[in-house]
C-alpha positions as CSV (number, residue, x, y, z in Angstrom):
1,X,0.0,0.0,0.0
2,X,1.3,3.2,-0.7
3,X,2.4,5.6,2.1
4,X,0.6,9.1,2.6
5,X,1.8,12.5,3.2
6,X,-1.2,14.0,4.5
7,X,-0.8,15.0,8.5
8,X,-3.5,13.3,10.2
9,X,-6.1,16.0,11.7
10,X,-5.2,15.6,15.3
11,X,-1.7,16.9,13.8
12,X,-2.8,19.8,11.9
13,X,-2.1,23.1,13.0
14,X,-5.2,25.2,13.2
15,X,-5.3,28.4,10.9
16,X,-4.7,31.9,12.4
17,X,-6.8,33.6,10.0
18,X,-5.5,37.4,11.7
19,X,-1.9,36.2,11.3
20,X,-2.5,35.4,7.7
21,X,-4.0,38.7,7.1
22,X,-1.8,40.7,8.6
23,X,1.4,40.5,6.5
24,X,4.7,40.1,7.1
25,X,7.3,42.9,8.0
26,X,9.4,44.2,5.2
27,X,12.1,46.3,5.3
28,X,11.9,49.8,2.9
29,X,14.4,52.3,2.0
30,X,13.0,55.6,1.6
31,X,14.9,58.8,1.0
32,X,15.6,59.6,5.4
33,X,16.3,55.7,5.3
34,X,15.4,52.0,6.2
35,X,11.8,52.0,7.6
36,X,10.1,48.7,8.4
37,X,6.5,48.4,7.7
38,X,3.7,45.9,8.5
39,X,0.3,45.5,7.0
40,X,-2.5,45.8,9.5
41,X,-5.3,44.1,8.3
42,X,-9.3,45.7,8.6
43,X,-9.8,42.8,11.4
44,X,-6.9,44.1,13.4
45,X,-7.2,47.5,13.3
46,X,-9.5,48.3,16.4
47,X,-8.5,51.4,17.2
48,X,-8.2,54.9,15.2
49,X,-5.0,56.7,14.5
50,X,-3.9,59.7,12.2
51,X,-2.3,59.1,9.6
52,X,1.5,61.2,9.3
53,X,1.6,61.9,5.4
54,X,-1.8,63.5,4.7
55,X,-4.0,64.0,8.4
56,X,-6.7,62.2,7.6
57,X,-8.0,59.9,10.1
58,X,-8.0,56.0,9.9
59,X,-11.4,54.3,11.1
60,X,-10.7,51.6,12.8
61,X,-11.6,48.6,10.7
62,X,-9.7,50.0,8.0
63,X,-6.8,48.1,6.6
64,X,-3.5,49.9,6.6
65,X,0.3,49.8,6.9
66,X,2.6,50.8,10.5
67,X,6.1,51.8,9.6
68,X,8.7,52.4,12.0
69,X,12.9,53.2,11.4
70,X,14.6,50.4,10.7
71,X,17.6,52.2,11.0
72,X,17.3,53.7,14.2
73,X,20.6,54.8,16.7
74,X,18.1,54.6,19.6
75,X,17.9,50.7,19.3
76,X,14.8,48.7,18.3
77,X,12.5,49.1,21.2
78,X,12.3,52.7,20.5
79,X,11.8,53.0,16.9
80,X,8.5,50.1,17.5
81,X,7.7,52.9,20.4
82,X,7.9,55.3,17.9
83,X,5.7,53.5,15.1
84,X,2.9,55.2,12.7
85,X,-0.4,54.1,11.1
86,X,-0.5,55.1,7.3
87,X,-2.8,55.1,4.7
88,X,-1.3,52.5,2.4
89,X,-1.9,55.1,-0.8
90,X,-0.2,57.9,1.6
91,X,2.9,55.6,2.4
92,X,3.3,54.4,-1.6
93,X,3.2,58.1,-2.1
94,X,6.1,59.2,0.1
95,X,9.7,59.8,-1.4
C-alpha cells in the first residue's frame, strides 16, 4: 500500500486567519532611510489613529500599513515605540 503524506487532523495546526491577514514585516528604504512596515489588516485594526503623510484619520476597521525606522541609533525598542499608522496610498506616495 502506498504511504501518505497527508498530517492526520489531530496533527494539523489550526489556521490563524489574523496572522495570515496581517502580512509580514518588510524592510523599505526611503529617502531619510530604512523603515520597516507591516500590514494591519481591517480585522486588526481596532483602534483609530492619524495618519503622518496627509492627516486624515484611519477608522478603525480599515486596513492599513505601520512603519517604524529600521535604521534607528536609539535601538529597536524605541523605533517600534515610535511607530505610525498610514494610509497605504499615503505611504506608496512618500519619497
Amino acid at each position: 500500500m502506498p504511504r501518505t503524506n497527508r498530517r492526520r487532523d489531530e496533527d494539523a495546526v489550526p489556521i490563524d486567519p489574523d496572522r495570515i491577514l496581517s502580512g509580514a514585516r518588510r524592510t523599505v528604504v526611503k529617502r531619510d532611510g530604512e523603515w520597516t512596515t507591516q500590514t494591519m489588516s481591517a480585522s486588526a485594526a481596532a483602534k483609530a489613529y492619524v495618519c503622518p503623510g496627509c492627516s486624515g484619520t484611519i477608522e478603525p476597521g480599515t486596513a492599513h500599513l505601520v512603519a517604524w525606522r529600521a535604521d534607528s541609533i536609539l535601538g529597536d525598542a524605541d523605533a517600534v515605540a515610535q511607530r505610525r499608522h498610514w494610509h497605504r496610498r499615503c505611504w506608496d506616495i512618500r519619497p
